[in-house]
C-alpha positions as a Markdown table, in Angstrom:
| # | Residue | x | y | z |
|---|---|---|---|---|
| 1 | Unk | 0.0 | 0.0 | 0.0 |
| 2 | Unk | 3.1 | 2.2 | 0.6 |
| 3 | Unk | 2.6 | 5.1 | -2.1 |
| 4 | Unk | -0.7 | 4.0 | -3.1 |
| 5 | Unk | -3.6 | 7.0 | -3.2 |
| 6 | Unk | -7.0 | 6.1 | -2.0 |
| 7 | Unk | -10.0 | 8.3 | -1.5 |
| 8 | Unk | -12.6 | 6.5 | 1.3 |
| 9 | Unk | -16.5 | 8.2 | 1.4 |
| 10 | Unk | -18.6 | 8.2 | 4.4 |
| 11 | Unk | -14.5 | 8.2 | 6.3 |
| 12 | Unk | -15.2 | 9.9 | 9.2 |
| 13 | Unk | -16.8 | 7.1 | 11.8 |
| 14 | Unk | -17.5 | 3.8 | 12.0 |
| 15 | Unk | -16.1 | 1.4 | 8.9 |
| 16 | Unk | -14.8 | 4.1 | 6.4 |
| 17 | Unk | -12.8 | 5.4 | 9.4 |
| 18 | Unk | -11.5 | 2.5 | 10.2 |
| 19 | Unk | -10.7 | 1.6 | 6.4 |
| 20 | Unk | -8.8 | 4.7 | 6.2 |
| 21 | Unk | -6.9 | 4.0 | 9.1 |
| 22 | Unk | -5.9 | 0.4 | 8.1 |
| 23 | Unk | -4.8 | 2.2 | 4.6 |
| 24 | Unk | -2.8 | 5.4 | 6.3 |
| 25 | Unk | -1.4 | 2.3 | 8.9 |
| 26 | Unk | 0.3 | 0.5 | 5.5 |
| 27 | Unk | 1.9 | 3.9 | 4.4 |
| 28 | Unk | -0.5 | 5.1 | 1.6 |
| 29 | Unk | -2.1 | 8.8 | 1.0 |
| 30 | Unk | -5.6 | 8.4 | 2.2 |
| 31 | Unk | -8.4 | 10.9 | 1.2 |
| 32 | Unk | -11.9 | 10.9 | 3.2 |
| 33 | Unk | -14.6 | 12.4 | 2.6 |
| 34 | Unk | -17.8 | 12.9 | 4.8 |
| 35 | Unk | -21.0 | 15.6 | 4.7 |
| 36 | Unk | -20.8 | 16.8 | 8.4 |
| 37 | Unk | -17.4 | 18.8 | 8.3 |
| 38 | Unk | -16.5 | 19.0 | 12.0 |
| 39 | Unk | -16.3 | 15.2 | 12.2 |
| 40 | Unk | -14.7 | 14.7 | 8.7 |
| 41 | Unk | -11.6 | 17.4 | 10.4 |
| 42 | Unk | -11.7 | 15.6 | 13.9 |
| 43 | Unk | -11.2 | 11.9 | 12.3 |
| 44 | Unk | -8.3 | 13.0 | 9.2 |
| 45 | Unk | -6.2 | 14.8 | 12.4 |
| 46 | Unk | -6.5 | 11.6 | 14.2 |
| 47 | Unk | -5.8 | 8.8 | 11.5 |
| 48 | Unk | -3.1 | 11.0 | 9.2 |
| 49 | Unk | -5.9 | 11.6 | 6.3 |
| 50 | Unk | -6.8 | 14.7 | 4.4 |
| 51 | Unk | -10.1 | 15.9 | 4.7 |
| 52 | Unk | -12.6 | 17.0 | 1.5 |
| 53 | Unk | -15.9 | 17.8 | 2.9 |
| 54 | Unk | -18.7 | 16.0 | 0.1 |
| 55 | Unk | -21.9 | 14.8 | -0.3 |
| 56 | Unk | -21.6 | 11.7 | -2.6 |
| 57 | Unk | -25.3 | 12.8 | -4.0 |
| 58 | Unk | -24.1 | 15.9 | -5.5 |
| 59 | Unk | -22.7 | 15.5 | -8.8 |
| 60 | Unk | -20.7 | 18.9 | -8.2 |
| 61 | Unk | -19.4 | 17.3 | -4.8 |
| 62 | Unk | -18.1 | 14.0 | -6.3 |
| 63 | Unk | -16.5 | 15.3 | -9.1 |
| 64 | Unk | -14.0 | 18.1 | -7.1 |
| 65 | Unk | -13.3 | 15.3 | -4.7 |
| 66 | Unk | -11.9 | 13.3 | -7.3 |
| 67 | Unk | -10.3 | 16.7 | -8.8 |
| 68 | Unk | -8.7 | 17.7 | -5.7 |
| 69 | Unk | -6.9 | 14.3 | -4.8 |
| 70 | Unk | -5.6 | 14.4 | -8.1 |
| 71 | Unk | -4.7 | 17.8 | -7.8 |
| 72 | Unk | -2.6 | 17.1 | -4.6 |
| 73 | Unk | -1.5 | 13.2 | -5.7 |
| 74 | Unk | -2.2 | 13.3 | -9.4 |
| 75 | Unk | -4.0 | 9.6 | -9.2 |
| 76 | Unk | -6.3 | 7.4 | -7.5 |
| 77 | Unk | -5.3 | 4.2 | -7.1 |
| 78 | Unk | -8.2 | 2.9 | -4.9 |
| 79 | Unk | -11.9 | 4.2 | -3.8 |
| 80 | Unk | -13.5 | 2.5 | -1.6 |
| 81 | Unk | -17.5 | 3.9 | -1.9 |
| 82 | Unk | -18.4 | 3.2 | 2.0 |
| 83 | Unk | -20.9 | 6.3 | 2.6 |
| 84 | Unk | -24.3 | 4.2 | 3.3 |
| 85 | Unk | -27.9 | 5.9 | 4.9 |
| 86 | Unk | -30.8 | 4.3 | 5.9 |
| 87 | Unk | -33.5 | 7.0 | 6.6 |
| 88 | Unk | -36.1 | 5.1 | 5.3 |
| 89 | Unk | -38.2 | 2.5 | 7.9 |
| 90 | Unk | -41.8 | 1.0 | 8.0 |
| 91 | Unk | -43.1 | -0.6 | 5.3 |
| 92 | Unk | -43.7 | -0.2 | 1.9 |
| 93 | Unk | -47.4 | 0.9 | 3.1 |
| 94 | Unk | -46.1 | 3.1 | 5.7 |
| 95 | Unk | -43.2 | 4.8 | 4.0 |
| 96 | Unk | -41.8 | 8.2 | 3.0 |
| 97 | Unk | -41.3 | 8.9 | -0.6 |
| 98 | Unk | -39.0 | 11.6 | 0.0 |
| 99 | Unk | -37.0 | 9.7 | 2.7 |
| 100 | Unk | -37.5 | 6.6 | 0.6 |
| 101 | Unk | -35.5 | 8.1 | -2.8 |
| 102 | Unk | -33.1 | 9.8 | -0.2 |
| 103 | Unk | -31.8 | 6.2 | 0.9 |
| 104 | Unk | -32.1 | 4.8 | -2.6 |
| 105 | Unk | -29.7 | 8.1 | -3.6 |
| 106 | Unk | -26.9 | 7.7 | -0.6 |
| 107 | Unk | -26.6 | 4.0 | -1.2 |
| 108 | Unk | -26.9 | 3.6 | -5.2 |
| 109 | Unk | -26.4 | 6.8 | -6.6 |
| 110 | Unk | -23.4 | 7.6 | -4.7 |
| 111 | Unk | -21.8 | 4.9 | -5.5 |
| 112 | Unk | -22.7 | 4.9 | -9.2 |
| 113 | Unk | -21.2 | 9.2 | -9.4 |
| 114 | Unk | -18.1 | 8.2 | -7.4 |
| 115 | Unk | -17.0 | 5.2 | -9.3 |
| 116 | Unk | -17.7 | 7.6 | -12.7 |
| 117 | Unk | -15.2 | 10.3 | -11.7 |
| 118 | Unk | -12.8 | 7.6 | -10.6 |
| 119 | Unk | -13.1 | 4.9 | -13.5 |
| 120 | Unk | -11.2 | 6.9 | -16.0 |
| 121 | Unk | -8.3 | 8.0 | -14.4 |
| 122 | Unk | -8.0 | 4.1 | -13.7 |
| 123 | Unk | -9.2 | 2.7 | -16.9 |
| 124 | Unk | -6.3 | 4.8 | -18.6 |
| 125 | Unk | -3.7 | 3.6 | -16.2 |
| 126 | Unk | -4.8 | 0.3 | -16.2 |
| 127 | Unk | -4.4 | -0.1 | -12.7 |
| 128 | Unk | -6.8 | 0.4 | -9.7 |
| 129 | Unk | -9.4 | -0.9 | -7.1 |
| 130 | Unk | -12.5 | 0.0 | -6.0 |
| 131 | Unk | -14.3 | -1.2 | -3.0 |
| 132 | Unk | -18.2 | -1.4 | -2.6 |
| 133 | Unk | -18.9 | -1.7 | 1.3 |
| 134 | Unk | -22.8 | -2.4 | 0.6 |
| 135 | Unk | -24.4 | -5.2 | 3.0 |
| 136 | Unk | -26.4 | -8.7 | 3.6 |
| 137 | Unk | -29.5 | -6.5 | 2.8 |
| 138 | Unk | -28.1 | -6.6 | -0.7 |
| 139 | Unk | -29.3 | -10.5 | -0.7 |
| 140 | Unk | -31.6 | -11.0 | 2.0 |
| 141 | Unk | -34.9 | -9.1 | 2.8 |
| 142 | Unk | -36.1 | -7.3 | 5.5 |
| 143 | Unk | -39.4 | -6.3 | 6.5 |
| 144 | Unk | -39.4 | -2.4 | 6.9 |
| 145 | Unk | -35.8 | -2.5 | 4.5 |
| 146 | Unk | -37.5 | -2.1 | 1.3 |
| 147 | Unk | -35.4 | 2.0 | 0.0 |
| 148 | Unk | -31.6 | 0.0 | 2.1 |
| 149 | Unk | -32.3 | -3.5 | 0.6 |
| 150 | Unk | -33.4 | -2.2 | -3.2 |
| 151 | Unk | -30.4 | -0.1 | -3.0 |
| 152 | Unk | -28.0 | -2.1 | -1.6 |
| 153 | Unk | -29.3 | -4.8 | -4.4 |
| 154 | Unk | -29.2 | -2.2 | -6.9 |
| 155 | Unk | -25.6 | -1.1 | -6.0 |
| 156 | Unk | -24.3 | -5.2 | -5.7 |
| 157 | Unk | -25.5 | -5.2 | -9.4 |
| 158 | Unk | -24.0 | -2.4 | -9.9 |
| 159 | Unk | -20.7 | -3.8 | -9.0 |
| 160 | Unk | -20.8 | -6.5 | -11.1 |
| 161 | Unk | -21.2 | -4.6 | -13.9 |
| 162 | Unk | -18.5 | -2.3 | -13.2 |
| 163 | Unk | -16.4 | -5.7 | -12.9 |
| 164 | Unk | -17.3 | -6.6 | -16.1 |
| 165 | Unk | -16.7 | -3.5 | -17.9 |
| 166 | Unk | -13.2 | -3.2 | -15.9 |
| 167 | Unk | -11.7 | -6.1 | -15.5 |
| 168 | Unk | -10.1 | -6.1 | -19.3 |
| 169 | Unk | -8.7 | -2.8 | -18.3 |
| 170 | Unk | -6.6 | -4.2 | -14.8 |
| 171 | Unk | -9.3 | -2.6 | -12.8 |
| 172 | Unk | -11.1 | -4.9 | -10.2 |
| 173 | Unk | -14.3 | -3.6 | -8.6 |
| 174 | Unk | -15.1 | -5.6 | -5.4 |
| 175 | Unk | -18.1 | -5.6 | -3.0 |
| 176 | Unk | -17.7 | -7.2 | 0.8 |
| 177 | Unk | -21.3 | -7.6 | 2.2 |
| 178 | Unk | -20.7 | -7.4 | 5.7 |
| 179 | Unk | -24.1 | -8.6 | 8.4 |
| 180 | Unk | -24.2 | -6.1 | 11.2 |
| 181 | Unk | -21.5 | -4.2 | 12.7 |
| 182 | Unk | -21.4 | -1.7 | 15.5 |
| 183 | Unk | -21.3 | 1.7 | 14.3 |
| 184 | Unk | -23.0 | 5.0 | 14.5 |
| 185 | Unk | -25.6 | 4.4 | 12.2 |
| 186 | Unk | -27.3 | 2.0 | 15.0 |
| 187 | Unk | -27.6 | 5.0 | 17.2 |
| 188 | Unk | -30.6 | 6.4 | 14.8 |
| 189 | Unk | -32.3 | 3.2 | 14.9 |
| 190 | Unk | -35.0 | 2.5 | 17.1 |
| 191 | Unk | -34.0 | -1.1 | 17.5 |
| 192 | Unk | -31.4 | -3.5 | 17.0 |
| 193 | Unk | -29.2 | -6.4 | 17.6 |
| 194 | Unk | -27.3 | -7.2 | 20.5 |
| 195 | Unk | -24.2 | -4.8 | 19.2 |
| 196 | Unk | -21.8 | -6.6 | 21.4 |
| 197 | Unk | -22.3 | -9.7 | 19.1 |
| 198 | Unk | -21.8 | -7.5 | 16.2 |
| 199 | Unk | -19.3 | -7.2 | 14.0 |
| 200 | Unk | -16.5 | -4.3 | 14.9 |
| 201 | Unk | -15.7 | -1.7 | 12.0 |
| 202 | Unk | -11.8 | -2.9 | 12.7 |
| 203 | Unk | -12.7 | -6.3 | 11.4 |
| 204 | Unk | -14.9 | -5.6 | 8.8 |
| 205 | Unk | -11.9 | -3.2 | 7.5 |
| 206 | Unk | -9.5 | -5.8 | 8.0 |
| 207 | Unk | -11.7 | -7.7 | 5.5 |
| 208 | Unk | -11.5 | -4.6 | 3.2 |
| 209 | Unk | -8.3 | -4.3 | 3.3 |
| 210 | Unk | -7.1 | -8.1 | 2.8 |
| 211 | Unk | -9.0 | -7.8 | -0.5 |
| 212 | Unk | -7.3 | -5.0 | -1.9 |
| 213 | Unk | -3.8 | -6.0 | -0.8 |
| 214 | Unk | -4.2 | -9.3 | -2.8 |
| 215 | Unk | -2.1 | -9.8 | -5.9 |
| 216 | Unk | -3.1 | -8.3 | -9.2 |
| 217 | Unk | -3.6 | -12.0 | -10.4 |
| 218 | Unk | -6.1 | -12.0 | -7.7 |
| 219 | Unk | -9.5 | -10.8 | -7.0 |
| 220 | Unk | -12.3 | -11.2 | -4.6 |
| 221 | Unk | -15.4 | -9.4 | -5.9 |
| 222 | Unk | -17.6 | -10.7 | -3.8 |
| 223 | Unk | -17.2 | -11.4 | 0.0 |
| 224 | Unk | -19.8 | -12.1 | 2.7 |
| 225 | Unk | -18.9 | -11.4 | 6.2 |
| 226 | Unk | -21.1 | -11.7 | 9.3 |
| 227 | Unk | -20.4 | -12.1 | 12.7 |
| 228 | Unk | -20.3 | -15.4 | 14.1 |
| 229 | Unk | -23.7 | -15.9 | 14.9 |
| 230 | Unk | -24.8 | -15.4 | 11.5 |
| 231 | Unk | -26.9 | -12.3 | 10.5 |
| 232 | Unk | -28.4 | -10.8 | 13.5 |
Protein backbone atom coordinates (compact mmCIF):
# COMPACT_ATOMS: atom_id res chain seq x y z
CA UNK A 1 0.00 0.00 0.00
CA UNK A 2 3.09 2.18 0.60
CA UNK A 3 2.62 5.15 -2.08
CA UNK A 4 -0.74 4.01 -3.12
CA UNK A 5 -3.64 6.97 -3.17
CA UNK A 6 -6.95 6.06 -1.97
CA UNK A 7 -10.01 8.25 -1.51
CA UNK A 8 -12.59 6.54 1.26
CA UNK A 9 -16.46 8.16 1.38
CA UNK A 10 -18.58 8.24 4.44
CA UNK A 11 -14.54 8.15 6.32
CA UNK A 12 -15.19 9.92 9.16
CA UNK A 13 -16.80 7.15 11.75
CA UNK A 14 -17.50 3.78 11.98
CA UNK A 15 -16.12 1.38 8.94
CA UNK A 16 -14.83 4.13 6.35
CA UNK A 17 -12.84 5.42 9.39
CA UNK A 18 -11.55 2.45 10.19
CA UNK A 19 -10.70 1.57 6.43
CA UNK A 20 -8.81 4.72 6.16
CA UNK A 21 -6.94 4.00 9.14
CA UNK A 22 -5.95 0.40 8.13
CA UNK A 23 -4.76 2.17 4.58
CA UNK A 24 -2.78 5.38 6.28
CA UNK A 25 -1.37 2.30 8.85
CA UNK A 26 0.31 0.51 5.51
CA UNK A 27 1.87 3.90 4.38
CA UNK A 28 -0.54 5.07 1.58
CA UNK A 29 -2.07 8.85 1.01
CA UNK A 30 -5.55 8.42 2.19
CA UNK A 31 -8.44 10.87 1.15
CA UNK A 32 -11.88 10.94 3.23
CA UNK A 33 -14.59 12.39 2.58
CA UNK A 34 -17.80 12.93 4.76
CA UNK A 35 -21.02 15.63 4.66
CA UNK A 36 -20.79 16.82 8.40
CA UNK A 37 -17.39 18.84 8.26
CA UNK A 38 -16.49 18.96 12.00
CA UNK A 39 -16.29 15.19 12.19
CA UNK A 40 -14.71 14.72 8.73
CA UNK A 41 -11.57 17.37 10.37
CA UNK A 42 -11.68 15.62 13.91
CA UNK A 43 -11.23 11.88 12.30
CA UNK A 44 -8.27 12.99 9.19
CA UNK A 45 -6.24 14.75 12.36
CA UNK A 46 -6.47 11.56 14.21
CA UNK A 47 -5.78 8.80 11.52
CA UNK A 48 -3.11 10.99 9.22
CA UNK A 49 -5.91 11.59 6.27
CA UNK A 50 -6.76 14.74 4.42
CA UNK A 51 -10.08 15.90 4.73
CA UNK A 52 -12.63 16.96 1.49
CA UNK A 53 -15.87 17.78 2.92
CA UNK A 54 -18.68 15.95 0.12
CA UNK A 55 -21.89 14.79 -0.32
CA UNK A 56 -21.59 11.67 -2.55
CA UNK A 57 -25.27 12.79 -3.96
CA UNK A 58 -24.11 15.92 -5.48
CA UNK A 59 -22.69 15.47 -8.85
CA UNK A 60 -20.69 18.90 -8.21
CA UNK A 61 -19.43 17.29 -4.79
CA UNK A 62 -18.13 14.00 -6.29
CA UNK A 63 -16.50 15.28 -9.09
CA UNK A 64 -14.04 18.15 -7.07
CA UNK A 65 -13.28 15.33 -4.72
CA UNK A 66 -11.92 13.34 -7.32
CA UNK A 67 -10.31 16.68 -8.78
CA UNK A 68 -8.72 17.67 -5.68
CA UNK A 69 -6.91 14.29 -4.76
CA UNK A 70 -5.64 14.40 -8.12
CA UNK A 71 -4.72 17.78 -7.82
CA UNK A 72 -2.58 17.13 -4.59
CA UNK A 73 -1.52 13.20 -5.70
CA UNK A 74 -2.16 13.34 -9.40
CA UNK A 75 -3.96 9.64 -9.23
CA UNK A 76 -6.32 7.45 -7.48
CA UNK A 77 -5.34 4.15 -7.15
CA UNK A 78 -8.25 2.93 -4.89
CA UNK A 79 -11.94 4.25 -3.79
CA UNK A 80 -13.55 2.53 -1.64
CA UNK A 81 -17.48 3.90 -1.86
CA UNK A 82 -18.44 3.24 2.01
CA UNK A 83 -20.92 6.29 2.57
CA UNK A 84 -24.32 4.23 3.31
CA UNK A 85 -27.86 5.89 4.91
CA UNK A 86 -30.75 4.28 5.92
CA UNK A 87 -33.50 6.98 6.56
CA UNK A 88 -36.13 5.06 5.32
CA UNK A 89 -38.23 2.47 7.92
CA UNK A 90 -41.76 1.00 8.00
CA UNK A 91 -43.13 -0.63 5.29
CA UNK A 92 -43.75 -0.15 1.89
CA UNK A 93 -47.41 0.90 3.07
CA UNK A 94 -46.15 3.13 5.71
CA UNK A 95 -43.21 4.79 4.02
CA UNK A 96 -41.85 8.22 3.00
CA UNK A 97 -41.27 8.88 -0.62
CA UNK A 98 -39.00 11.60 -0.04
CA UNK A 99 -37.05 9.69 2.73
CA UNK A 100 -37.49 6.63 0.56
CA UNK A 101 -35.53 8.06 -2.78
CA UNK A 102 -33.12 9.78 -0.18
CA UNK A 103 -31.78 6.25 0.92
CA UNK A 104 -32.07 4.84 -2.61
CA UNK A 105 -29.67 8.08 -3.60
CA UNK A 106 -26.88 7.68 -0.56
CA UNK A 107 -26.59 4.00 -1.21
CA UNK A 108 -26.87 3.62 -5.20
CA UNK A 109 -26.38 6.75 -6.63
CA UNK A 110 -23.44 7.61 -4.66
CA UNK A 111 -21.76 4.92 -5.47
CA UNK A 112 -22.71 4.94 -9.16
CA UNK A 113 -21.19 9.17 -9.40
CA UNK A 114 -18.09 8.21 -7.41
CA UNK A 115 -16.98 5.17 -9.35
CA UNK A 116 -17.73 7.64 -12.72
CA UNK A 117 -15.21 10.30 -11.71
CA UNK A 118 -12.83 7.57 -10.62
CA UNK A 119 -13.08 4.88 -13.45
CA UNK A 120 -11.20 6.91 -16.04
CA UNK A 121 -8.29 7.96 -14.37
CA UNK A 122 -7.97 4.12 -13.67
CA UNK A 123 -9.17 2.68 -16.89
CA UNK A 124 -6.33 4.80 -18.59
CA UNK A 125 -3.69 3.61 -16.24
CA UNK A 126 -4.77 0.33 -16.25
CA UNK A 127 -4.38 -0.14 -12.70
CA UNK A 128 -6.85 0.44 -9.71
CA UNK A 129 -9.43 -0.92 -7.15
CA UNK A 130 -12.51 0.01 -6.01
CA UNK A 131 -14.34 -1.25 -3.01
CA UNK A 132 -18.18 -1.39 -2.63
CA UNK A 133 -18.90 -1.72 1.35
CA UNK A 134 -22.82 -2.42 0.55
CA UNK A 135 -24.39 -5.16 2.96
CA UNK A 136 -26.41 -8.66 3.60
CA UNK A 137 -29.47 -6.48 2.85
CA UNK A 138 -28.14 -6.63 -0.66
CA UNK A 139 -29.31 -10.54 -0.66
CA UNK A 140 -31.64 -10.97 2.00
CA UNK A 141 -34.87 -9.08 2.75
CA UNK A 142 -36.11 -7.35 5.45
CA UNK A 143 -39.41 -6.33 6.54
CA UNK A 144 -39.38 -2.40 6.90
CA UNK A 145 -35.82 -2.46 4.52
CA UNK A 146 -37.46 -2.09 1.29
CA UNK A 147 -35.42 1.99 0.05
CA UNK A 148 -31.61 0.03 2.13
CA UNK A 149 -32.30 -3.46 0.55
CA UNK A 150 -33.44 -2.18 -3.15
CA UNK A 151 -30.41 -0.06 -3.03
CA UNK A 152 -27.98 -2.06 -1.58
CA UNK A 153 -29.28 -4.82 -4.40
CA UNK A 154 -29.20 -2.25 -6.92
CA UNK A 155 -25.60 -1.12 -6.01
CA UNK A 156 -24.26 -5.17 -5.74
CA UNK A 157 -25.55 -5.20 -9.40
CA UNK A 158 -24.04 -2.40 -9.89
CA UNK A 159 -20.68 -3.78 -8.97
CA UNK A 160 -20.79 -6.55 -11.13
CA UNK A 161 -21.21 -4.59 -13.86
CA UNK A 162 -18.54 -2.33 -13.20
CA UNK A 163 -16.43 -5.68 -12.87
CA UNK A 164 -17.31 -6.61 -16.14
CA UNK A 165 -16.68 -3.53 -17.87
CA UNK A 166 -13.19 -3.17 -15.92
CA UNK A 167 -11.72 -6.12 -15.52
CA UNK A 168 -10.05 -6.06 -19.33
CA UNK A 169 -8.72 -2.77 -18.27
CA UNK A 170 -6.55 -4.22 -14.80
CA UNK A 171 -9.27 -2.61 -12.79
CA UNK A 172 -11.06 -4.89 -10.19
CA UNK A 173 -14.30 -3.65 -8.61
CA UNK A 174 -15.06 -5.59 -5.38
CA UNK A 175 -18.12 -5.57 -2.98
CA UNK A 176 -17.68 -7.16 0.81
CA UNK A 177 -21.35 -7.58 2.17
CA UNK A 178 -20.71 -7.44 5.74
CA UNK A 179 -24.11 -8.63 8.45
CA UNK A 180 -24.23 -6.12 11.18
CA UNK A 181 -21.45 -4.18 12.75
CA UNK A 182 -21.44 -1.75 15.51
CA UNK A 183 -21.33 1.65 14.34
CA UNK A 184 -22.98 5.03 14.52
CA UNK A 185 -25.59 4.39 12.23
CA UNK A 186 -27.29 1.99 14.97
CA UNK A 187 -27.64 4.95 17.23
CA UNK A 188 -30.55 6.43 14.79
CA UNK A 189 -32.29 3.24 14.86
CA UNK A 190 -34.98 2.53 17.12
CA UNK A 191 -34.05 -1.08 17.55
CA UNK A 192 -31.40 -3.47 16.95
CA UNK A 193 -29.24 -6.43 17.61
CA UNK A 194 -27.29 -7.22 20.55
CA UNK A 195 -24.24 -4.77 19.16
CA UNK A 196 -21.80 -6.59 21.36
CA UNK A 197 -22.25 -9.72 19.15
CA UNK A 198 -21.81 -7.50 16.16
CA UNK A 199 -19.31 -7.21 14.01
CA UNK A 200 -16.47 -4.29 14.89
CA UNK A 201 -15.70 -1.68 11.96
CA UNK A 202 -11.85 -2.93 12.71
CA UNK A 203 -12.66 -6.33 11.37
CA UNK A 204 -14.87 -5.61 8.77
CA UNK A 205 -11.91 -3.15 7.47
CA UNK A 206 -9.47 -5.82 7.96
CA UNK A 207 -11.75 -7.67 5.49
CA UNK A 208 -11.53 -4.58 3.19
CA UNK A 209 -8.33 -4.29 3.27
CA UNK A 210 -7.12 -8.07 2.77
CA UNK A 211 -9.03 -7.84 -0.49
CA UNK A 212 -7.29 -4.96 -1.85
CA UNK A 213 -3.82 -5.96 -0.84
CA UNK A 214 -4.16 -9.27 -2.76
CA UNK A 215 -2.14 -9.85 -5.94
CA UNK A 216 -3.13 -8.31 -9.23
CA UNK A 217 -3.58 -11.98 -10.42
CA UNK A 218 -6.10 -12.01 -7.69
CA UNK A 219 -9.47 -10.83 -6.99
CA UNK A 220 -12.30 -11.20 -4.58
CA UNK A 221 -15.39 -9.38 -5.91
CA UNK A 222 -17.57 -10.69 -3.77
CA UNK A 223 -17.23 -11.38 -0.04
CA UNK A 224 -19.78 -12.13 2.66
CA UNK A 225 -18.91 -11.38 6.23
CA UNK A 226 -21.06 -11.71 9.34
CA UNK A 227 -20.43 -12.09 12.70
CA UNK A 228 -20.34 -15.36 14.07
CA UNK A 229 -23.65 -15.95 14.86
CA UNK A 230 -24.77 -15.36 11.46
CA UNK A 231 -26.94 -12.29 10.48
CA UNK A 232 -28.39 -10.80 13.51
Amino acid sequence: MKGKVAVVTGGSSGIGKAIAAKLTSLGAEVVIAARNEERLTAAAEEINALPIRADVTEEADVQRLAEQTLSRFQRIDILVNNAGASLSSGTVAESEPTRWWDTVRVNLQGVYLCSRAVLPGMIQNRRGDILNILSVASKTAFSGGSAYCSAKAGALMLTQVMAAEARPHGVRVLALLPGAVDTPLWDMQSWSPDRKEMLTAEQTAETAVFALTLPRQATMEQAILTPAKGIL
